[in-house]
N, C-alpha and C positions, 0 to 999 in steps of 0.2 A: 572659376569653372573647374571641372573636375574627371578624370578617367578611368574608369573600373577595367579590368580582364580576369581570364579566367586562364588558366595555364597546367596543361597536365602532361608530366614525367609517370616515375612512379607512383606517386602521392598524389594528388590534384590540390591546385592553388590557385586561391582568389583574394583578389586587394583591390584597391583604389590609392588616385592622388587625392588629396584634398586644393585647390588652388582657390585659394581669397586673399584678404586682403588684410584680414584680420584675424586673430583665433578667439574662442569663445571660452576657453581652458578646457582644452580636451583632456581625456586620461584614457587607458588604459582598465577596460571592467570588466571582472568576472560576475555573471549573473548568476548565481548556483541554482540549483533544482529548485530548493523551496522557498528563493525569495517571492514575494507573496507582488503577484502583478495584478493592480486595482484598475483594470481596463474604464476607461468611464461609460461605455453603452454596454456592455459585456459583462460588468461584475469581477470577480476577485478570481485567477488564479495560482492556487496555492501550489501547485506539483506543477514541474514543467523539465523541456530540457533543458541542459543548462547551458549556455552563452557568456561569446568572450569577444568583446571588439573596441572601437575607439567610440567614446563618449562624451556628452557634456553631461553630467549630473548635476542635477537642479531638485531640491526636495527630497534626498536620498531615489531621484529616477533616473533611472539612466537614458538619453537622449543618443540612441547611437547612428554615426553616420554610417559606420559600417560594421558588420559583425560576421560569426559562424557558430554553430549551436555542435553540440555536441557529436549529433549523426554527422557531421560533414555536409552540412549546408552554408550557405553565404549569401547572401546582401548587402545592398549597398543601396542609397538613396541618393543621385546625381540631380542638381539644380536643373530644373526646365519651367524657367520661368518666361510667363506669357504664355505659355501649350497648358500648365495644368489648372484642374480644375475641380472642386471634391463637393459633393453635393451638401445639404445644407440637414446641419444637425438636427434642425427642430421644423426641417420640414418634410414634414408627412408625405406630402405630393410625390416626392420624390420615390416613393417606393409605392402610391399610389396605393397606401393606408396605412392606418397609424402603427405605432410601436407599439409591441410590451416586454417587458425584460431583454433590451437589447436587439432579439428579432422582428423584424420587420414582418408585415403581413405578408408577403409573397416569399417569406424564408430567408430574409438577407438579415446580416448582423452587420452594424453599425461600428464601424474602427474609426476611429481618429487618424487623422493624417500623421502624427508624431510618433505613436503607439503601432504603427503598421510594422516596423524591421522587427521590435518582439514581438507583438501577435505570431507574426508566421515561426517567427525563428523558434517561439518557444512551445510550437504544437503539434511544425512538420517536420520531417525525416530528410524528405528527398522533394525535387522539384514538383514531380509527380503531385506529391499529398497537397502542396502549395497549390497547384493548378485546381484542385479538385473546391480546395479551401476558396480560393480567391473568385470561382462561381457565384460562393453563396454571402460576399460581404459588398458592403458599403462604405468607403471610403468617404469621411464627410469632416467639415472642416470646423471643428473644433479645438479652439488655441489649448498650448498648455496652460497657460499663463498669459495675465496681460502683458507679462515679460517679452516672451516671445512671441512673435506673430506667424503666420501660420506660413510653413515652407513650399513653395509652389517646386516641388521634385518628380520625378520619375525614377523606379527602380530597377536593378537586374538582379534575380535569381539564380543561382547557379549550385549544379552536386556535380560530383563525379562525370555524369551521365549527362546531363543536360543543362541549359540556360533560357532563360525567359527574361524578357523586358515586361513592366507593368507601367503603363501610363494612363492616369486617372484626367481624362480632357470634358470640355462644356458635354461631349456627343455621349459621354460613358465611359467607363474600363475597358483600354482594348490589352488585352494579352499576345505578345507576339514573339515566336521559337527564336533564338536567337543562334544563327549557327558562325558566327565568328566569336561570340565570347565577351565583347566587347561592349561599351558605352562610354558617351559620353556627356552633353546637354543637348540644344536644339540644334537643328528640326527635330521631330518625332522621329521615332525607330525608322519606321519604314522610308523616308527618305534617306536616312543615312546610307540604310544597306543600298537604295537604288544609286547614291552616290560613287559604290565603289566602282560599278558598273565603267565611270568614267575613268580609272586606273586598273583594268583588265589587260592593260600591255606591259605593268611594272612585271620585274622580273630580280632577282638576288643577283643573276647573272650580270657577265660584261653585254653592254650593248651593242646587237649588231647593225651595224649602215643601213637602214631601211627608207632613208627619208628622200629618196629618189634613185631610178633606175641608173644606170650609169656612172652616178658622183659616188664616188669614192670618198668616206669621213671617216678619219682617224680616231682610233679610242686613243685620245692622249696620254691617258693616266691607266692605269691598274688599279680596282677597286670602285669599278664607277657603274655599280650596282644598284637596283630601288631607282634610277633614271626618273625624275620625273615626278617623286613624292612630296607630299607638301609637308612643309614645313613652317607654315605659321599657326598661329596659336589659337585658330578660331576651332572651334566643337566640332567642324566637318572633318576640318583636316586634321585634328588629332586623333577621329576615328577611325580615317584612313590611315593614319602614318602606325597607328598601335594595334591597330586590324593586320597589316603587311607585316608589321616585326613580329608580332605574338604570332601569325601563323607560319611565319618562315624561321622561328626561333628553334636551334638545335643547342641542348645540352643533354650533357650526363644526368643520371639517374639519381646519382645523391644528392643529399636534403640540401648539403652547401653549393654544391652548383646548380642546382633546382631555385635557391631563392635569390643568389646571385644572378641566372639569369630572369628572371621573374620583375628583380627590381630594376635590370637592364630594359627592358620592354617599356616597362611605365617611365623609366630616365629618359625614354624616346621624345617625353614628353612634358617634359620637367620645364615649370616658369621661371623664368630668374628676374629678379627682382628689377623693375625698369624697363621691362621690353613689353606689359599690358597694363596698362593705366587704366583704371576704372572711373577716375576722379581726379581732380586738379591734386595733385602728388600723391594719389593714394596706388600700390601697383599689387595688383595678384600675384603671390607665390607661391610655390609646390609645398604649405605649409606640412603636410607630410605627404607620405607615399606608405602603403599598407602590401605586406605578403602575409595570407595568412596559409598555413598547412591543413586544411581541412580535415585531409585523415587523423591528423594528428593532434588538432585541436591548438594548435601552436599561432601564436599572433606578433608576429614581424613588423618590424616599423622603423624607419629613419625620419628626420626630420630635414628642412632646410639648414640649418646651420650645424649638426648631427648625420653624416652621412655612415656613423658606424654602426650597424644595425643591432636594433635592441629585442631581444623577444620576453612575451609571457607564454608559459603555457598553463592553458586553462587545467590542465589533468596533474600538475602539483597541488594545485590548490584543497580544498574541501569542497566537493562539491555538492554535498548533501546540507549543507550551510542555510541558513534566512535571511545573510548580510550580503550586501554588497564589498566585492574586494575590489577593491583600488589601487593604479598606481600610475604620479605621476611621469608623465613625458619626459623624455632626456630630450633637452633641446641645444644643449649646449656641446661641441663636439672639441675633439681632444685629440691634438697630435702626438703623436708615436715617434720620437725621435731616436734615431738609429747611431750616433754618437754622444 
């Protein structure tokens, strides 16, 4: 399973965890302006912004989980499987007449469920233009490959300015403001947010005696703040527990304590290997954890056995380029030894 947030200092910052079971060879990829995107219901575009996030490349494409394009935009695409649902490529019905060149009769253009983080990343600026954008498409479920089968996810959007959830279910696209910043997988958005409802009495503070008139209850300890949060590893309560930390999180301004605490927030929720079993000895891990610098274009990352952070920035690169730039994961972590 998996955690996105959104975190703004000076700069504004957005990442995810990845947690599976297994990895598929992720990298590290810079999309430049003019590598040439062969949408499959859409056609070919050759200008775009450019984009930098984690990927699986398959065919020289990039399959990204999470990215941010140039303006300071971000995405991420969080497993919600059983909830999603994308309509059906070669059926007409579904927009209640046929296609030609991509657009649907009633104005909708036809995305692929894999191609959905570039589409938007590589056309809109700001949340804003994505809202406008995600009006007029069709999410429909066409595999890349018989390799891969088609990912039953949900998204969140996020700029400076704002955040959005997209969930593509059997009823349609619903789009929903997301004003914690946050995701996770199932339930759908809107039960999550109604969940927090039921921790409205957590607090960073010490806890006061409330639990009856009269008795008197000791705070035993110092530091016995968040009273009350969960802490296991099911979608709800990582919502919760990364909803309370990312919104009660204080640091300074600069870029290294901006991603120090950033990657503090998502450690909230960090799997360790043995404590979620998916399968007779197979167990979920925080295979990574992403900060990216939006403003900045900068893409931060640790891994499970790699807790020293590694970044790219997309703005050394060439980004007027046609190639795909690459670069493997450091998975491997290295002590610092002080005598």
């Amino acid at each position: 399973m998996c955690t996105a947030a959104t975190y703004k200092t000076k700069d504004f910052y957005f990442g995810r965890t990845l947690d599976y079971e297994f990895s598929y060879g992720d990298e590290i990829v810079v999309t430049p302006r003019n590598y040439v995107f062969d949408f499959r219901h859409s056609g070919k575009l050759e200008s775009h912004y450019a984009i930098v996030g984690m990927a699986h490349v398959a065919g020289d494409y990039p399959l990204y989980y999470d990215a941010i394009n140039e303006k300071g935009l971000g995405m991420a695409g969080l497993n919600f499987v059983g909830n999603a649902a994308y309509a059906g490529a070669e059926d007409d019905q579904a927009e209640n007449a046929a296609c030609q060149d991509g657009v649907c009769g009633i104005g909708k253009t036809k995305v692929a469920q894999f191609e959905f983080i570039p589409w938007i990343l590589s056309i809109c600026a700001t949340v804003a233009e994505a809202r406008e954008k995600l009006n007029r498409i069709l999410l429909v479920d066409t595999p890349f490959s018989s390799q891969f089968p088609i990912a039953q996810l949900h998204w969140i959007i996020a700029d400076k300015n704002e955040c959005i959830v997209v969930e593509s279910m059997a009823d349609g696209m619903h789009i929903y403001d997301n004003p914690v910043g946050v995701l996770t997988n199932n339930p759908p958005f809107p039960y999550q947010m109604a969940a927090l409802n039921n921790y409205r009495g957590l607090s960073p503070k010490q806890p006061k005696s409330t639990f009856a008139p009269g008795l008197e209850l000791d705070a035993y300890s110092r530091g016995m703040g968040a009273m009350g949060l969960p802490g296991d590893l099911s979608s709800q309560s990582r919502f919760v527990r990364v909803a309370f930390t990312k919104l009660n999180s204080r640091s300074a301004d600069s870029e290294q304590a901006s991603i120090s605490q950033f990657f503090h927030i998502l450690g909230s929720v960090d799997q360790q290997r043995g404590c979620c079993e998916v399968a007779e000895g197979k167990y979920e891990i925080t295979i990574y954890t992403s900060c990216c610098n939006c403003d900045k274009g900068i893409y931060y990352y640790t891994t499970y056995d790699n807790s020293q952070i590694t970044a790219v920035d997309m703005h050394r690169e060439n980004l007027d380029e046609k190639s795909l730039v690459r670069y493997p994961v450091i998975t491997e972590g290295k002590i610092c030894w002080q005598n």
